[in-house]
N, C-alpha and C positions, 0 to 999 in steps of 0.2 A: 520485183513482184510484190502486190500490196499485202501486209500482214492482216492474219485473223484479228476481229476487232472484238473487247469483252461483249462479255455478254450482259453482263450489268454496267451502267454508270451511273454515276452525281452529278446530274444534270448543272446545280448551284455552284459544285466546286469546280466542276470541269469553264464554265463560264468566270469565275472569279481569276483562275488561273490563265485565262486564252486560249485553253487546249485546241490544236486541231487532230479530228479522228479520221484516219484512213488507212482502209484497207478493204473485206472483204468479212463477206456474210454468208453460211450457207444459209440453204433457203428449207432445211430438212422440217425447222420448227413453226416456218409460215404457214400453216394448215389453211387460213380464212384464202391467203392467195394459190394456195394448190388446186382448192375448190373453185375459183373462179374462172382459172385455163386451166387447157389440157395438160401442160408441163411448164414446167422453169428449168433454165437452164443455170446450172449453180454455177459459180457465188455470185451475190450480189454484191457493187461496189460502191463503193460509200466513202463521200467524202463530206465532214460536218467538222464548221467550224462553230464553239460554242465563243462566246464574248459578250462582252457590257459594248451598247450602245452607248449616244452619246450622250441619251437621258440617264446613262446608269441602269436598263432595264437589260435584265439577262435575255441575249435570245443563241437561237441555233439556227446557223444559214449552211447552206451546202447543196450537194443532190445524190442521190444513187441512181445507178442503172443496171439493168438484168434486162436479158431476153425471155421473153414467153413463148409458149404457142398457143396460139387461139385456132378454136375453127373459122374459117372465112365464112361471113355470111353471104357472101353470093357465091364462091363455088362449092361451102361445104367441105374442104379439103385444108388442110392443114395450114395456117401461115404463121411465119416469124414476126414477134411484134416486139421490137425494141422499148424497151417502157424505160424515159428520166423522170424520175419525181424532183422537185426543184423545193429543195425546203426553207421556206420562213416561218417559224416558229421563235414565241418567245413563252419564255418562263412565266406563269401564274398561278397565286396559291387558290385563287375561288373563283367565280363566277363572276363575281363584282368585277374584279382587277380585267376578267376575259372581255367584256362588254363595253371597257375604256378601250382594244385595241384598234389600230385604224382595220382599214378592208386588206390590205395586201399583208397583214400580217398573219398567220394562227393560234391559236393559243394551244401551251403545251401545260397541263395542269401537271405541277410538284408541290402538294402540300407544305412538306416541309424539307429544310436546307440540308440533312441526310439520309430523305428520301432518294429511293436507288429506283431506276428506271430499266425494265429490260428493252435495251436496243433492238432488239429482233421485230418487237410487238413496234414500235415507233416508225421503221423502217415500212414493216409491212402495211400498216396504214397508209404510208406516202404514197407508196408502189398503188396501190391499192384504188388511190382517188385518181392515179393516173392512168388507170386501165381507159380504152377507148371503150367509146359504149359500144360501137361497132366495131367488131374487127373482118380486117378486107385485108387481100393480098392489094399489090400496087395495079392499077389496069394494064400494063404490060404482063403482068406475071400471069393473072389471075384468067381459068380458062372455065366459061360454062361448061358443065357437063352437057355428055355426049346425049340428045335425046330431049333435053329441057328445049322448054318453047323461051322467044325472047317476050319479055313482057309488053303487051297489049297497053296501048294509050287507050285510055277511055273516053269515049265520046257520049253527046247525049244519047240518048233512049232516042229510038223511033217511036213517034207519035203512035205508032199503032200496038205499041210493043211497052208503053210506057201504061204502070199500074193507077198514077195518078191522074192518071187522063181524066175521069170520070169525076175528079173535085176541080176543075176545069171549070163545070156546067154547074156548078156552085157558087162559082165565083161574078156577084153581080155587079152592071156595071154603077159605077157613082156616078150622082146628080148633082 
């Protein structure tokens, strides 16, 4: 079973040494992800490996995973939504050093080399950019309520029924 992981770490040192972190997160302290679903299902599992590339540039690669619930948005009823956050991140003290990274990387800003990072906040951001903008049960699962209409295709306006008819008799022809 994967161990409870600190709650602070040194991003710099944890990278200097190769550390790899795994285990498991509750989710009691994630407030911003409590607020965006209905529940979590705790802990969250976390596996981050910190290391020097081949440039020598410190980063953190790994992923975590947790279930949520969300409301479905077409039946409104409860669904399970499995969220991996897939993390590249790499170490940077400013803004400058962030704006050299390529596109598949993120930047993880540490000032300075014993600056302490809390895990929890890190973690919860991952999670966080991995929420679906929608959440849906699967079409098998997922059942309209009893009573709802199924949605109408829109077609044009009948000419008799159409408001802009009347700019229509406006419109002159060209010579």
């Amino acid at each position: 079973m994967p161990s409870a992981l600190p709650e602070k770490v040194n991003p710099w040192l944890l990278c200097r040494a190769g550390e790899m972190l795994a285990g498991t997160l509750l989710t009691e302290r994630m407030d911003r992800l409590a607020a965006a679903v209905t529940s979590v299902a705790d802990p969250v599992v976390v596996e981050l490996q910190f290391e020097r590339d081949q440039r020598g540039k410190s980063r953190v690669t790994g992923q975590c995973s947790v279930t949520v619930t969300m409301q479905c948005q077409r039946c409104l009823e409860p669904a399970a939504v499995p969220l991996l956050a897939v993390v590249c991140l790499q170490l940077v003290k400013d803004e400058a050093d962030a704006g050299l990274l390529p596109d598949d990387v993120d930047p993880l800003f540490a000032e300075g080399d014993s600056e302490l990072l809390l895990l929890a906040d890190l973690i919860e951001d991952e999670l966080l950019m991995s929420l679906p903008s929608v959440a849906r049960h699967q079409d098998p699962v997922c059942h309209v309520p009893a009573g709802a209409e199924p949605a109408q295709v829109v077609t044009e306006a009948d000419d008799d029924q159409n408001p802009f008819k009347v700019l229509m008799n406006l419109k002159r022809p060209r010579t």
